[in-house]
N, C-alpha and C positions, 0 to 999 in steps of 0.2 A: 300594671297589666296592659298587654297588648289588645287595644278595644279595636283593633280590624275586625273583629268579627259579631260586632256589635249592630243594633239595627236599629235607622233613626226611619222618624215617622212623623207627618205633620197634620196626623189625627187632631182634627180640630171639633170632632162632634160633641166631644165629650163622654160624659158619665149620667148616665139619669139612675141614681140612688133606690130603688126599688125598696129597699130595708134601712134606708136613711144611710146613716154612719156606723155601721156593723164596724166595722174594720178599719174604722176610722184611728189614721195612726202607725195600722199595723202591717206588715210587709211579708207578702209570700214571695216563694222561690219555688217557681215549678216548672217539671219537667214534661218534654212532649207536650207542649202548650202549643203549638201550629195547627193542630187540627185535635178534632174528636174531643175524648174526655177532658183530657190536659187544657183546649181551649175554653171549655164550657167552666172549668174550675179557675182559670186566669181573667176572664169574662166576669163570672160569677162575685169572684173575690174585689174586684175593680169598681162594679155596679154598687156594690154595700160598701164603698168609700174607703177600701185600702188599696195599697201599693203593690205591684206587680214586679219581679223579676224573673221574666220569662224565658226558657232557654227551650233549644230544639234544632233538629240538623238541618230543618226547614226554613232557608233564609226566607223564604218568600210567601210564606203560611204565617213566621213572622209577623213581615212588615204589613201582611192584611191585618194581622191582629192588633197590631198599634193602630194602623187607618180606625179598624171599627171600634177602638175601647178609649185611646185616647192619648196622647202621648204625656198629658200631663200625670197619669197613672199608672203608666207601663213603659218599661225595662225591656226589651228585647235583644238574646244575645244567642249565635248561634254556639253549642255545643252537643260534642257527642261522649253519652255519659260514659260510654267503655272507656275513655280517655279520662284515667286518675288523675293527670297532671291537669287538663284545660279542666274537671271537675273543683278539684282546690284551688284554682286562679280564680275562677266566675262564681264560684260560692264568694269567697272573700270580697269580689267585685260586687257584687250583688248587696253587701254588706256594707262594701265601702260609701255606694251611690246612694242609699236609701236609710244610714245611718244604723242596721242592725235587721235582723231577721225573726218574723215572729211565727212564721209556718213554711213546712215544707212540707209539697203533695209532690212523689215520687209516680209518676205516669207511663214514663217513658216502659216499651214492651216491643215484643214480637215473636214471633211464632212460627213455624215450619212442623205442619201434620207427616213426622214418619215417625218410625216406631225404632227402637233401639238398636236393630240388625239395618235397617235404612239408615240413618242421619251416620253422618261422617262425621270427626272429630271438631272441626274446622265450625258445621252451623251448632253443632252439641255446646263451642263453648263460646260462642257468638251470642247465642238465647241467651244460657246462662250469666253471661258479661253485661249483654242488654237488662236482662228480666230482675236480676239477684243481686248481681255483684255492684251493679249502677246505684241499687237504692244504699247499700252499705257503705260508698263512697262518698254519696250523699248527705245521710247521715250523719258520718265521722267527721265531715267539714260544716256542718251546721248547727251541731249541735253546739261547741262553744258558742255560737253568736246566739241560742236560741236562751242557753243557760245567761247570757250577760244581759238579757234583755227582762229576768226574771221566770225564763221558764217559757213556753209555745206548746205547739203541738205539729204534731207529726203526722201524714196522711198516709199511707203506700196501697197503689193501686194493685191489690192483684187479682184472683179471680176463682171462679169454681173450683177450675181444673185445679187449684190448689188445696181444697180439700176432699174433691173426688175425683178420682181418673176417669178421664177421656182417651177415647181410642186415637190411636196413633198421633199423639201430642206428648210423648215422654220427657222431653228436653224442657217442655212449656210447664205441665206439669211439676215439673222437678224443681223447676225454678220458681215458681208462683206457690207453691208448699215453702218452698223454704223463706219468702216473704210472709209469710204468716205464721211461723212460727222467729222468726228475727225480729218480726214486730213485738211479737209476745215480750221477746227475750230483751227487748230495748223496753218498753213499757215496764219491764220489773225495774231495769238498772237506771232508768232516768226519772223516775215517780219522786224522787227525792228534788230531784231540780226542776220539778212542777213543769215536767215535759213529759205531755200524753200522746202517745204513741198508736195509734188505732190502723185498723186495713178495712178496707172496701173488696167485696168481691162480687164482681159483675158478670152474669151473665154472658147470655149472648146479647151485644151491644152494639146499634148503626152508628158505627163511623165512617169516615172514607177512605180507609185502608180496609176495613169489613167490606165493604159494599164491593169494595175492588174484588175483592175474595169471593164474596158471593156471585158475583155476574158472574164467576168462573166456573160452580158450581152447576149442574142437570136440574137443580132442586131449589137453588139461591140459598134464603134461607128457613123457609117456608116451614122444611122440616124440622130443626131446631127450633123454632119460634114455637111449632106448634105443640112440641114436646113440654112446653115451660106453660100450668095452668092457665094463666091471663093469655096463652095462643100469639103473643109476640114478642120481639125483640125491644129491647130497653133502647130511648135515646138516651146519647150523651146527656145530655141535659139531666138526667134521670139516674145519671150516677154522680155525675159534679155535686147537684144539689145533697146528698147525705155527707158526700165528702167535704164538703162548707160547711155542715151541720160538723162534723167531726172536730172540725179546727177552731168553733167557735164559742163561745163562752156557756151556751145553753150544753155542749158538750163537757161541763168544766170537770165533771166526776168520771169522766168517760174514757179509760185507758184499757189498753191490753184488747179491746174487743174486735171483731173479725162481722162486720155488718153486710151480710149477703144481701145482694140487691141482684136478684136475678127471675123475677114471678113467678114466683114459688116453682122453680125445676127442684130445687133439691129440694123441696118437703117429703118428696116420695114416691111412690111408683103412679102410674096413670095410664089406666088399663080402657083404649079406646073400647074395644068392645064390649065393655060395664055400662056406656053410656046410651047404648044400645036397648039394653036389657027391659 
């Protein structure tokens, strides 16, 4: 494989083990690891003593993340997951350099709020290539490493909007439902090869592509937060950590399931003027 697009780093801080050797041995492959969720779960996974191969379009969100995690830990390779082809090379690379693969967290996303008379063909299957079809590619190229290694687990990031609609996000929507029901349909077909397959769905979550969005916003996000009982937005961190719970041994019986992390928005309705009363 052609490693031009590989990212070196002479992270010399290291790793301080907060959970000892969690992961001690064991090698993720994750996506959209440069920033937000993706780094908090590459971060995350490194600190409890396993192996990182981290991929994202972000050379330079990258090689911050080798500086602060460590290079003797982490993998950094830029990829963009629409691309089947550089997917199946940097999986197998990923595999080749760290001798097998024992989880993969599917992170990588994006979004455009219009509604189905607005979006054009062009971002309709751009979402859907990023949000959907990236984690499927994914997948397809890690599962044999994950089955030769005796089975792993499988993370996929996706989100509310995938089991309730949100206004003018159709394309996101469409694409983050259909990650939660693939995960489903992967967690029946791969339970045999002691590969569990679970999804996380986050809220509204501070990253800094959100933050980007909100300064753009009359409102930030003030009003989403406040619509969600606990009145804020989740940090990354805040979603990394269940999806490390997912991938990890105390998950061992834990397949098929859709773990909402969002402060309680979807429980159900929330009627300011009741609090009134």
């Amino acid at each position: 494989m052609d490693y031009r697009n590989r990212i070196h780093g002479t992270g010399t801080r290291g790793v301080t083990h907060s959970r000892d050797s969690e992961f001690s041995g064991r090698v993720a492959f994750v996506t959209a690891a440069a920033a937000g969720i993706g780094r908090e779960i590459a971060s995350g996974w490194a600190k409890r003593g396993g192996n990182v191969f981290a991929t994202d379009i972000d050379a330079d969100g990258l090689s911050k993340l080798v500086e602060e995690v460590g290079a003797d830990r982490i993998i950094a390779h830029v990829l963009n997951v629409r691309d089947r082809f550089a997917v199946a090379e940097t999986v197998s690379a990923a595999a080749a350099a760290w001798g097998g693969i024992d989880a993969l967290f599917n992170v990588a996303g994006t979004n455009l709020p219009q509604n189905v008379e607005e979006i054009e063909d062009e971002d309709w299957h751009r979402i859907l290539e990023t949000n959907l079809s990236s984690v499927y590619r994914c997948c397809k190229q890690a599962i044999p490493h994950l089955r030769a290694r005796g089975g792993g687990a499988i993370v996929n990031i996706a989100s509310i909007a995938g089991i309730m609609a949100e206004n003018r996000c159709s394309a996101y929507s469409a694409s983050k439902g259909g990650v939660v029901l693939l995960t489903r349909n992967m967690a029946m077909d791969f339970a045999r090869d002691n590969i569990r397959v679970n999804a996380v769905c986050p809220g509204s979550t501070r990253t800094p592509r959100t933050e980007g969005y909100w300064q753009s916003s009359p409102t930030g996000d003030s009003e989403l937060a406040a619509s969600a009982p606990m009145r804020r937005s989740a940090h990354a961190k805040e979603v990394a950590a269940p999806a490390l719970f997912l991938a990890s041994d105390e998950a061992s019986y834990v397949t098929g399931s859709v773990l909402v992390v969002d402060g309680g928005l979807t429980t159900g309705f929330h009627v300011p003027a009741f609090e009134k009363m």
